[in-house]
N, C-alpha and C positions, 0 to 999 in steps of 0.2 A: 507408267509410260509405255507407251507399243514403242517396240523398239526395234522395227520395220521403219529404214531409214535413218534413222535418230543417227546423229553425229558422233561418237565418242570420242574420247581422246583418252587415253593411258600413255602415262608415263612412266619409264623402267620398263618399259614394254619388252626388252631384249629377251626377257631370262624370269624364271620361275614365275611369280602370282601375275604378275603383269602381261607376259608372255600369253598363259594360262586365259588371263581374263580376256583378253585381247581377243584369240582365239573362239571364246564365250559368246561374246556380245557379236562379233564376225556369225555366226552359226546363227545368230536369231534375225540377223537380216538387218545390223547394225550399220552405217559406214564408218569403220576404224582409223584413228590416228595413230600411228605407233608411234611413240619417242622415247627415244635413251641415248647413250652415249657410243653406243658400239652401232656402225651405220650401215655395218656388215650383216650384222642378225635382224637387225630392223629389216633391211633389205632383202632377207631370206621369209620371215614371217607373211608379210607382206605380199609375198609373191605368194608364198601358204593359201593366205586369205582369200588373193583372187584368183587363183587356180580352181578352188574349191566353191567358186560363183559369190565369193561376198567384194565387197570394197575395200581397198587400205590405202591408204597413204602414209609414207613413212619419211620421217622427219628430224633429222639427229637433234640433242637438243641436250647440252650438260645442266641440271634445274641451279646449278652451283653459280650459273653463268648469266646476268640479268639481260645480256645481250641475246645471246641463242634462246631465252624463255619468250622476248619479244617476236625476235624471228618466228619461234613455234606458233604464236597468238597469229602474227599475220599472215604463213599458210593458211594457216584454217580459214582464216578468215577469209581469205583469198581463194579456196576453194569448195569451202561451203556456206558461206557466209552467218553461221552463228555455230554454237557448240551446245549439244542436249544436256551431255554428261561428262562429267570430269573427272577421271580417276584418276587422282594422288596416290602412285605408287611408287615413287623411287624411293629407296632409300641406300643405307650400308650398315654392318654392325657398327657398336662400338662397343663392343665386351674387353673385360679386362681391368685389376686395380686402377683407380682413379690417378693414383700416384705414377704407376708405369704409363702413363698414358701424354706424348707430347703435345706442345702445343697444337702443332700444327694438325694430328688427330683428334684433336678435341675440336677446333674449332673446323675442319672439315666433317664430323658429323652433323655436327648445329647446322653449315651449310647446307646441307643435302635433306638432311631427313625434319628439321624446321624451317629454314628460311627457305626452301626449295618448297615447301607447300603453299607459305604464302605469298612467292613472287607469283610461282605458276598461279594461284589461283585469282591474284591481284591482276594478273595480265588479259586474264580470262572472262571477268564481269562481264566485260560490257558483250561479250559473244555470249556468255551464257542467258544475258537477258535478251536478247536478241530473236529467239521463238516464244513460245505461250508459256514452256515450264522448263525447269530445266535441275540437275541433281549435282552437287558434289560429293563423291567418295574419297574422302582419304582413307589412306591406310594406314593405321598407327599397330597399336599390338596390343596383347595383354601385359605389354611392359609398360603400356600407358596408365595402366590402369595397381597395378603389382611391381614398389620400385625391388629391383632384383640384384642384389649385392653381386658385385663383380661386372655389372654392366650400366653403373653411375651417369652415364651420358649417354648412350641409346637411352635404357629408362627415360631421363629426362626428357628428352626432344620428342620424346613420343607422349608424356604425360601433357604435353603442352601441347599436341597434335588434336589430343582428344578437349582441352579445355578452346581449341581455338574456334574446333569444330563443334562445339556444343553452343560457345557464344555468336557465330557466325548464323547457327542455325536457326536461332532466334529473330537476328538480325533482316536475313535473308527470306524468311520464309512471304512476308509480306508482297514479296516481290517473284511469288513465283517459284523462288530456287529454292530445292532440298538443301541439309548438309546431312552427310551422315559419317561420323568415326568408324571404323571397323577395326574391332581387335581380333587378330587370329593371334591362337595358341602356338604352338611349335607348329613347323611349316618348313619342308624339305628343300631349303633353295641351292642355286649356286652359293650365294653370299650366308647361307645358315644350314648347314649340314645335317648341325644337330648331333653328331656320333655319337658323344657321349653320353646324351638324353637317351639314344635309343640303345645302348650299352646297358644303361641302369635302367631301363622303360620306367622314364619319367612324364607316364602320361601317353599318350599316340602323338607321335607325330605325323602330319599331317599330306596329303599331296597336296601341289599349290591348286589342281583343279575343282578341291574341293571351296577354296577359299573364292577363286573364280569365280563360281556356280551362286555363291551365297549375292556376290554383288550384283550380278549381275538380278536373280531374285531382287534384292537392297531397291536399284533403280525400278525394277518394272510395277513394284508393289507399294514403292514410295514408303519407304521404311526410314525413320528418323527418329532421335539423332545419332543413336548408336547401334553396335550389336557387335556381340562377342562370337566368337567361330570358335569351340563350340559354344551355342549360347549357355550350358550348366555352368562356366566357367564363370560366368557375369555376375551370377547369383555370391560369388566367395566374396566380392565387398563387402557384403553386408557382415562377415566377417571382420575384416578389416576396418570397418567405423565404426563397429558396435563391440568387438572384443579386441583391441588393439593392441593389447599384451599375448594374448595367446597367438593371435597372426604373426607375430616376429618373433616368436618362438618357435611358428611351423617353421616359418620362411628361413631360419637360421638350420633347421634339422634337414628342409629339403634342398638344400644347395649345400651340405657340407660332404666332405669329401672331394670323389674326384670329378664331377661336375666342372667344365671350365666352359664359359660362356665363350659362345663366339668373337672371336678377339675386332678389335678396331680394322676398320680399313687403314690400308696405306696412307701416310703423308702424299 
C-alpha cells in the first residue's frame, strides 16, 4: 500500500505502541485518526502530527463503548469518506491469579482487548471496503500465541485475537482486505512497564517504536496473516506443538520466582 494519503485509523492512540505507530504512519504522508479514551492526549498528538506537516484527526472513542465505536465509524466517514487501514490497538493488562481477579476485571478485559476488536472492526467494513484495498492490524501479543501462567485472561483474549484474525483473513482477503495478527514480545508502555522482566532481563524489552515501525512495514508490504515482533520468537511454537511436555516445563522455570505479570486494570 503507498501510504501517501492512505486514511488510518489507530486506536489506543493516546499512549505507547499506538501513540508510536500513529506518529509512524503520520511521517510517511498518512492521514491519521487518533482514538482513545483520554481526549487530552489525543488532542496533544494530533496537534504533534500537523505541526510537523502530516494530517490528524482526533476522535475520543472508549472501544468498550458500542456507541462511541459507531460515532468513531461515522467521523471518518464523514471526513474521509472510507478507511485504508485499521489498527487494533487498544487494549489493558490483565495479569494476576485467576482466582484474585473480580468479576468486574475479568470481564472488562474481554471488553477492551476482544470485544473492542471486533465491534471496532464490525463498524468499519463497510469503510474499509469503500477504496481498492484495504488492511487490518490488530494487535494481540505473544501472549496470544504462549498461554503465560499469572496472566489467564490477557493470555486468553489475545489467543482469540489472533484466531479471529487469522479466520477473518481468509474471509476477507477475496474482498480486497488484509488481516494481519501482530504479536510483540515485551514492550515498554504506560499500561506494561515490565520492571521486573527488565530486573531479571527476561529477554529485551522492547520501545513501542519499534513495534510501530514493523506495522507500519506489515501494511505497506501487505504482510499477512501474522508476525511476531521479534520475528525468532514465532519460530518457539513449533516448540510448543511438537514437544509439549518440555514447553511447560520451560514455561514453569521461566515465570518462577519473582516475576509478577502486570496486574489487571482497574474495575
Amino acid at each position: 500500500m503507498d501510504l501517501t494519503d492512505a486514511v488510518v485509523v489507530v486506536t489506543g492512540a493516546s499512549a505507547g505502541i499506538g501513540r508510536a505507530t500513529s506518529l509512524a504512519f503520520a511521517a510517511r504522508g498518512a492521514k491519521v485518526v487518533v482514538s482513545a479514551r483520554r481526549a487530552d492526549l489525543l488532542d496533544r498528538l494530533a496537534e504533534e502530527i500537523t505541526n510537523a506537516g502530516g494530517t490528524a484527526l482526533a476522535v475520543r472513542c472508549d472501544v468498550t463503548d458500542p456507541v462511541e465505536i459507531e460515532s468513531l465509524a461515522r467521523h471518518v466517514d464523514q471526513a474521509f469518506g472510507r478507511c485504508d487501514a485499521l489498527i487494533n490497538n487498544a487494549g489493558i493488562p490483565g495479569g494476576g491469579p485467576f482466582a484474585q481477579l473480580s468479576s468486574e476485571q475479568i470481564e472488562r478485559v474481554v471488553a477492551t482487548n476482544l470485544l473492542g476488536v471486533l465491534r471496532v472492526t464490525k463498524a468499519f467494513l463497510p469503510l474499509l471496503r469503500a477504496g481498492e484495498r484495504a488492511h487490518i492490524v490488530n494487535v494481540a501479543s505473544l501472549a496470544g500465541r504462549y498461554a503465560v501462567p499469572g496472566a489467564s485472561v490477557y493470555s486468553a483474549t489475545k489467543h482469540a485475537v489472533v484466531a479471529f484474525s487469522e479466520a477473518l483473513s481468509i474471509e476477507l482477503e477475496p474482498h480486497g482486505i488484509l488481516v494481519t495478527a501482530v504479536n510483540p514480545g515485551l514492550v515498554a508502555t504506560e499500561g506494561f512497564p515490565h520492571h521486573d522482566a527488565r530486573e531479571r532481563r527476561l529477554g529485551r524489552v522492547m520501545p513501542p517504536e519499534r513495534v510501530a515501525q514493523a506495522i507500519v512495514r506489515i501494511v505497506q508490504r501487505g504482510t499477512a496473516p501474522e508476525r511476531s515482533i521479534p520475528r525468532w520468537l514465532g519460530a518457539l511454537q513449533a516448540v510448543r506443538v511438537l514437544t509439549p511436555r518440555l514447553y511447560r516445563i520451560g514455561v514453569r522455570r521461566a515465570t518462577r520466582g519473582s516475576l509478577r505479570p502486570t496486574g489487571a486494570a482497574p474495575p
